[in-house]
C-alpha positions as CSV (number, residue, x, y, z in Angstrom):
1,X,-30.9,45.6,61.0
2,X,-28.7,48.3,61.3
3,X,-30.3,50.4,58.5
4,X,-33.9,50.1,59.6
5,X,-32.3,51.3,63.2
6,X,-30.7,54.1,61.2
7,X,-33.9,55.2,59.6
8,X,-35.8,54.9,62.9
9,X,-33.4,57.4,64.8
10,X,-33.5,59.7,61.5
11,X,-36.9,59.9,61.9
12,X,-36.9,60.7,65.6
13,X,-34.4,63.1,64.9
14,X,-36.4,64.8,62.3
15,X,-39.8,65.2,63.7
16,X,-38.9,66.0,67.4
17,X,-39.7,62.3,68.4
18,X,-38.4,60.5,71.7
19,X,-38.6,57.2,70.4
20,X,-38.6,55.0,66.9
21,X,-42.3,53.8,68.3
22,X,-43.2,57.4,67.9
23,X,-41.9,57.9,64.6
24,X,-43.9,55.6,63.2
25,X,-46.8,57.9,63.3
26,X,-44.7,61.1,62.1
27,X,-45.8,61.0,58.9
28,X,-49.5,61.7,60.3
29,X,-48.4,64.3,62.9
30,X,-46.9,68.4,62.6
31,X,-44.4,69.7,63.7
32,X,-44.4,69.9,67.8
33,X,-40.5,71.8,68.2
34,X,-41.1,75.3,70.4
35,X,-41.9,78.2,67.9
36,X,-39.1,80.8,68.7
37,X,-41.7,83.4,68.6
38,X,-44.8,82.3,70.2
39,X,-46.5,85.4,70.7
40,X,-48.0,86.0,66.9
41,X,-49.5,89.4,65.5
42,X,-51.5,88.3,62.2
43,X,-53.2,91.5,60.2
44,X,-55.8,90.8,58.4
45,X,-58.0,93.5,56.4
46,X,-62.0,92.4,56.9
47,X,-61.8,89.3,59.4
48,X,-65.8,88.8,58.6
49,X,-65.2,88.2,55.4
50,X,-65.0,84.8,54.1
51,X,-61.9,85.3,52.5
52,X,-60.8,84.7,55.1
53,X,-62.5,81.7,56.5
54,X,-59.3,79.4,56.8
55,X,-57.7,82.3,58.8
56,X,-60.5,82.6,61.9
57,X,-61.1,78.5,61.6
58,X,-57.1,78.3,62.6
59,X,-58.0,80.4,65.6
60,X,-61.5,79.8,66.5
61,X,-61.2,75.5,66.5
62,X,-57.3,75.7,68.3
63,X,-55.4,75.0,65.7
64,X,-52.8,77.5,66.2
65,X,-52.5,76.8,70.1
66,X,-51.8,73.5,68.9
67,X,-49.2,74.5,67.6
68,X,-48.0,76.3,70.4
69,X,-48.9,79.6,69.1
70,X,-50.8,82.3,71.0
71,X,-52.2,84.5,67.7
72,X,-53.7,88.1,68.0
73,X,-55.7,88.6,64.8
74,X,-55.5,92.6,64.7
75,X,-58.6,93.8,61.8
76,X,-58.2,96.7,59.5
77,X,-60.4,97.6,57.1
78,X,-59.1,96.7,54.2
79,X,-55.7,94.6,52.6
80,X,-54.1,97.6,52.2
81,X,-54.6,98.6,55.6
82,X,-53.2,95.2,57.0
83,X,-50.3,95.6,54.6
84,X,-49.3,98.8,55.9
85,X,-49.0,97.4,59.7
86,X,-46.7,94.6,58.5
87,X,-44.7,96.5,56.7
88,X,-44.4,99.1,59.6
89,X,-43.7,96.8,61.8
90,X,-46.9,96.4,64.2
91,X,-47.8,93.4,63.5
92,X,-45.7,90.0,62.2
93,X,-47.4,88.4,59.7
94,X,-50.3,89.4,56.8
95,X,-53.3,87.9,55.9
96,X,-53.8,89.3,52.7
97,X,-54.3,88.6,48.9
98,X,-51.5,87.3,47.6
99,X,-50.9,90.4,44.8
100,X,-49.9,91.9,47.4
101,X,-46.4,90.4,47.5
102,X,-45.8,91.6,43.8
103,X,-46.8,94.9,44.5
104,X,-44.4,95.1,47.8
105,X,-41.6,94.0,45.7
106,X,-41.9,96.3,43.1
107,X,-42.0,99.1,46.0
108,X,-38.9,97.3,47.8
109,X,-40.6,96.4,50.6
110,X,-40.7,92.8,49.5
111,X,-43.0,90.2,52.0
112,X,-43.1,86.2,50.9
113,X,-46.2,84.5,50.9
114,X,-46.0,81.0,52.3
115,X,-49.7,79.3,52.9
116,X,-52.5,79.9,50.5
117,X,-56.2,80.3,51.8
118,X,-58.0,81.0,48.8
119,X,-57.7,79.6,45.0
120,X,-60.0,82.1,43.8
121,X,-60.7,85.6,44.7
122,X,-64.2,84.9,45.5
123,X,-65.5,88.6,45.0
124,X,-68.3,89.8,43.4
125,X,-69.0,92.9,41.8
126,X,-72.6,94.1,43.0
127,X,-75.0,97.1,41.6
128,X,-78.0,98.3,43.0
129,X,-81.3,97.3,41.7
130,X,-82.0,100.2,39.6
131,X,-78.6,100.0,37.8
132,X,-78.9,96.6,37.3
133,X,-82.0,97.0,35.3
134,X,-80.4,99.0,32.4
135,X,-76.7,97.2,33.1
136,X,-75.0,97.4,29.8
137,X,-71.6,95.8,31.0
138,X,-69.1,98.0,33.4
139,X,-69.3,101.2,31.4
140,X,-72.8,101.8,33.5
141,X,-70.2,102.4,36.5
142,X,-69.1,105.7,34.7
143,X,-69.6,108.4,37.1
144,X,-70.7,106.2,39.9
145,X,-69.6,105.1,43.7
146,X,-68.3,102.4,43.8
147,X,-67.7,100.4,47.7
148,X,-64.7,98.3,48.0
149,X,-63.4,97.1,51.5
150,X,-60.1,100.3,51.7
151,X,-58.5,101.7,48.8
152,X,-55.9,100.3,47.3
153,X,-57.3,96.8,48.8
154,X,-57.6,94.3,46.1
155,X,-61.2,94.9,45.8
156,X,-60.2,98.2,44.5
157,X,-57.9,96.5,42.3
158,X,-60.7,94.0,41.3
159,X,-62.6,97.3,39.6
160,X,-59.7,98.8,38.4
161,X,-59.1,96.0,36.4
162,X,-62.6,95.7,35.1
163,X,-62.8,99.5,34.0
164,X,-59.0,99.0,32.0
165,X,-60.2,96.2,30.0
166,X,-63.2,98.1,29.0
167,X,-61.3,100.7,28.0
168,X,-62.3,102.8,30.5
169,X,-60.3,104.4,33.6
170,X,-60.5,103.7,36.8
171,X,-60.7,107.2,38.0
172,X,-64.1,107.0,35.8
173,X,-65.5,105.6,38.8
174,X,-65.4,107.2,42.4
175,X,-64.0,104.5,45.3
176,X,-65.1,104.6,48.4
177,X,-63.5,102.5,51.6
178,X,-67.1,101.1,53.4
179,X,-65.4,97.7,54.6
180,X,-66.4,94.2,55.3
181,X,-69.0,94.0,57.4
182,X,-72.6,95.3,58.0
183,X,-71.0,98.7,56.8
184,X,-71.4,97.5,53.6
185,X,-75.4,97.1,53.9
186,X,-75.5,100.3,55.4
187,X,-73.5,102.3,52.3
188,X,-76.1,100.5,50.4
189,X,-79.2,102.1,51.7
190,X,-78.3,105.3,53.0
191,X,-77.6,105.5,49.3
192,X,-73.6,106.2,49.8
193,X,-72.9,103.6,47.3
194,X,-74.4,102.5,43.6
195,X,-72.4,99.5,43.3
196,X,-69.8,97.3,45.6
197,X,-66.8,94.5,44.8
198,X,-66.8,92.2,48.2
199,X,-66.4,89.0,49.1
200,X,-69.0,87.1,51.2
201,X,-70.7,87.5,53.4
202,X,-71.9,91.1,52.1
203,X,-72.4,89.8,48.5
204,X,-74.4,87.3,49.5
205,X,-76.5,89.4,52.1
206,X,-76.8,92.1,49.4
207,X,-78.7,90.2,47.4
208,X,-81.1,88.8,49.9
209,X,-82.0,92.1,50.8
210,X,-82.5,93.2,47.8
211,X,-80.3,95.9,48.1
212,X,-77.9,94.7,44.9
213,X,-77.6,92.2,42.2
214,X,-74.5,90.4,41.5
215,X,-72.8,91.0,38.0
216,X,-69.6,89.8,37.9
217,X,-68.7,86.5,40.2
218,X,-65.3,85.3,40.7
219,X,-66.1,82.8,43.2
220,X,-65.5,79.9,40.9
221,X,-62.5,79.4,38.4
222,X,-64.6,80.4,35.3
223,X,-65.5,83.8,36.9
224,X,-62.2,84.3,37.9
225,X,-60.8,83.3,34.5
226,X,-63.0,85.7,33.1
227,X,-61.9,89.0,35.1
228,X,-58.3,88.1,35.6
229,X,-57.3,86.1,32.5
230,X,-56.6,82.2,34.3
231,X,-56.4,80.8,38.2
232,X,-56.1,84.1,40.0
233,X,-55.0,83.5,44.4
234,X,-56.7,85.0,46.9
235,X,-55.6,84.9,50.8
236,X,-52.5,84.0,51.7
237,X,-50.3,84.3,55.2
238,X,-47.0,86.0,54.4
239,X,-44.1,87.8,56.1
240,X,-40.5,89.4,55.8
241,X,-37.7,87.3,54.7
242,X,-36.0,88.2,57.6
243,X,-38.7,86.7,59.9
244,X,-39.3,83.4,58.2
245,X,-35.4,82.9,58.7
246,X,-35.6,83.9,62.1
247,X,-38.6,81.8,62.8
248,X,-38.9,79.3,60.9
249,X,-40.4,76.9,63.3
250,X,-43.0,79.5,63.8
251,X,-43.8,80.0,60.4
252,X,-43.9,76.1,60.5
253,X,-46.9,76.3,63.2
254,X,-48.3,78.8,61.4
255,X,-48.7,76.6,58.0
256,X,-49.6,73.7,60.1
257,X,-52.6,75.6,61.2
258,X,-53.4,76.7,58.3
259,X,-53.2,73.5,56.2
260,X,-55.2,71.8,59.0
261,X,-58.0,74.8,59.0
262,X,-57.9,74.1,55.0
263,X,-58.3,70.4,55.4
264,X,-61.3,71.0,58.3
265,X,-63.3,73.4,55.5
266,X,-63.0,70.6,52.6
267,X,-64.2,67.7,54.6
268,X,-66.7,69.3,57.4
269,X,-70.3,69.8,57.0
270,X,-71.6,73.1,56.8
271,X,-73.0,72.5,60.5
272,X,-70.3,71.5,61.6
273,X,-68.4,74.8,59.8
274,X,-70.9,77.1,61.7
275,X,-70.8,75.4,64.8
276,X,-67.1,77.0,64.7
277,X,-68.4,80.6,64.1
278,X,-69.4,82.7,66.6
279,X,-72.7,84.7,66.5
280,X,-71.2,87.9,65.4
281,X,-69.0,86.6,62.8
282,X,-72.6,85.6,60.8
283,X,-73.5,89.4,59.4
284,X,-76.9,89.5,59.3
285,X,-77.4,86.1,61.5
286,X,-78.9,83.7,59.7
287,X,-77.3,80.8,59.9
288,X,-79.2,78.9,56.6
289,X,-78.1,82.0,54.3
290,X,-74.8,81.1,56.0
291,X,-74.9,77.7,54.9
292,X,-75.4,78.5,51.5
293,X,-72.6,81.1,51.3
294,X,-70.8,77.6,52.2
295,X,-71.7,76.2,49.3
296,X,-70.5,79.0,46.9
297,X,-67.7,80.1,48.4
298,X,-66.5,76.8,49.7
299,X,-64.7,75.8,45.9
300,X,-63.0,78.8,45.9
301,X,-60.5,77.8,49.1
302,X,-57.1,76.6,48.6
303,X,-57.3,72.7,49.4
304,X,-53.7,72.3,50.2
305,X,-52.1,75.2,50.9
306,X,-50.0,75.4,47.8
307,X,-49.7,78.3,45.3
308,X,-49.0,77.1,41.4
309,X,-46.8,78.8,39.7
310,X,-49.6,79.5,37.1
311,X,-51.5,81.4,39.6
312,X,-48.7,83.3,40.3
313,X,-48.1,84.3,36.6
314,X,-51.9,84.9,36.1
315,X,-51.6,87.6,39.4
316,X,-48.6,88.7,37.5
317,X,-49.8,89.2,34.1
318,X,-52.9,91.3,35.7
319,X,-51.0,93.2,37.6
320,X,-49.3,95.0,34.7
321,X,-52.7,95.6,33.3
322,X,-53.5,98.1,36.4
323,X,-50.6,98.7,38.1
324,X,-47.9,100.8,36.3
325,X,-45.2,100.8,38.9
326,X,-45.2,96.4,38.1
327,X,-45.9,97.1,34.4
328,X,-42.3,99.2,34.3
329,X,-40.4,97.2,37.1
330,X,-37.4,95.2,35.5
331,X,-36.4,92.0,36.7
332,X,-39.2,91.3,38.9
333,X,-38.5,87.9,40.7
334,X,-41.9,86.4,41.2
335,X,-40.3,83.0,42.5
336,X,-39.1,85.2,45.4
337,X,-42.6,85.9,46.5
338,X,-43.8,82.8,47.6
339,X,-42.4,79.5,48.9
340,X,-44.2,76.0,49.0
341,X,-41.7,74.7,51.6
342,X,-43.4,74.8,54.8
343,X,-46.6,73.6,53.2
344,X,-44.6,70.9,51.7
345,X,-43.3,70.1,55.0
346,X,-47.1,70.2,57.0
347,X,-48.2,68.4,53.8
348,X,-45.8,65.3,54.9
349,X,-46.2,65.7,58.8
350,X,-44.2,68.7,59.9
């Protein structure tokens, strides 16, 4: 008697619960303690894109007030963008691909990762009609412009590694920042751009238009396997080590929103998905093209929250292909770039 009193208290004790009763359901409910720092700044570089699905779900369907957060999404135009307002200091936490935190360390300016959004990159490089029509691999970029969302974003990094591995150079190719959004169309026909890397929506769009034709597609794991060598992450929310340890309860909202956002896009309909968005989150407005963006992109989101450490290697190993300053970095500390524990910790109810 006295034990299963014991465990009852612990549990009280441990998930913020008033009574054993309630602890009974902890196991099915997040964490509910006051974040210390409810007001939350989140950059994020192309909010339209679906990259970054999991990230406006958490917002748009409540999950973050849930959690007694009050989050101000601030859009850049690009990860690299986003990155720089974190690491300046004007906003909290980053919404970004999770290479990032590699790079940042290299640069001593190190940011942990600590919720995953996206397994897979999900971007797809995209030429116009006419190149496509004599494409003899990435060599027919040579001398070309090519869109990505900023540069230095990871879409930039996405064509850099292409170029490299055919044994071309990345300055073979001219990059130009046109964004996320309807920007991207626009490049397209005012004939700014001969060829794009993006995620969706704009791949998608691009191609029923006519105004590109997909040729390299890492929106599933054998795409991404084929650019980037094995399971390469995508989004992730990340921030200092000095916040997380002087927040942690609000890095613990922020993962329970997350997770829960995850768990809403693996087991809603796609009806019920765009129900969520508002009108001008759909570029272009249709919502049964929408629907079947779902149903491409929708394998390549995280479906826990967790990074492996294989991914992380695999981000790791690519990285030295196109980024000298983390091919000649000693002793980088990759398990120092990302934690599992809060996901862990949402995983098992907070």
């Amino acid at each position: 008697m006295k034990r299963r009193h014991l465990l009852a208290a612990t549990l009280a004790l441990g998930f913020g619960l008033a009574t054993p009763a309630l602890a009974q359901t902890a196991k099915s409910q997040p964490e509910k303690s006051q974040p210390e720092k409810p007001n939350v700044t989140i950059a994020v570089g192309g909010k339209l894109a679906l990259y970054y699905l999991p990230l406006n779900i958490a917002d748009l369907k409540g999950f973050f007030k849930e959690e007694g957060l009050n989050v101000t999404i601030a859009d850049f135009q690009g990860g690299s963008k986003s990155v720089q307002a974190v690491v300046g200091g004007s906003a909290d936490v980053l919404s970004s691909a999770y290479e990032h935190m590699i790079n940042l360390q290299v640069l001593d300016q190190p940011l942990k990762s600590f919720v995953l959004q996206g397994r897979y990159p999900g971007f797809v490089l995209s030429v116009t009609p006419e190149l496509a029509k004599d494409w003899k691999g990435v060599q027919s970029l040579v001398g070309k412009n090519v869109g990505v969302t900023a540069p230095g974003s990871s879409t930039n990094k996405m064509i850099d590694l292409l170029m490299i591995r055919a044994g071309l150079k990345p300055s073979d190719v001219s990059i130009i920042g046109v964004g996320a959004g309807p920007s991207v169309l626009a490049a397209f026909r005012n004939g700014q751009i001969q060829a794009t890397v993006q995620a969706d929506p704009a791949s998608t769009l691009l191609a029923s238009e006519g105004l590109a034709e997909p040729k390299v597609d890492t929106r599933t794991l054998e795409g991404t396997k084929e650019v980037y060598g094995g399971p390469m992450p995508a989004a992730s929310l990340s921030a200092t080590d000095a916040f997380i340890a002087a927040n942690p309860k609000t890095v613990q909202a922020l993962t329970n929103a997350m997770v829960k956002a995850l768990h809403f896009i693996q087991t809603a309909s796609n009806d019920e998905i765009l129900d969520v968005l508002p009108a001008d989150m759909m570029v272009g407005g249709d919502r049964k093209l929408y629907a079947q963006m779902l149903d491409r992109v929708r394998p390549a989101f995280s479906p826990d929250g967790r990074l492996s450490k294989e991914a992380v290697e695999t981000t790791y190993e690519a990285l030295k292909i196109y980024n000298p300053k983390v091919r000649d970095a000693k002793n980088v500390d990759l398990d120092a770039t990302y934690t599992n524990a809060f996901v862990d910790k949402a995983g098992a109810g907070g």
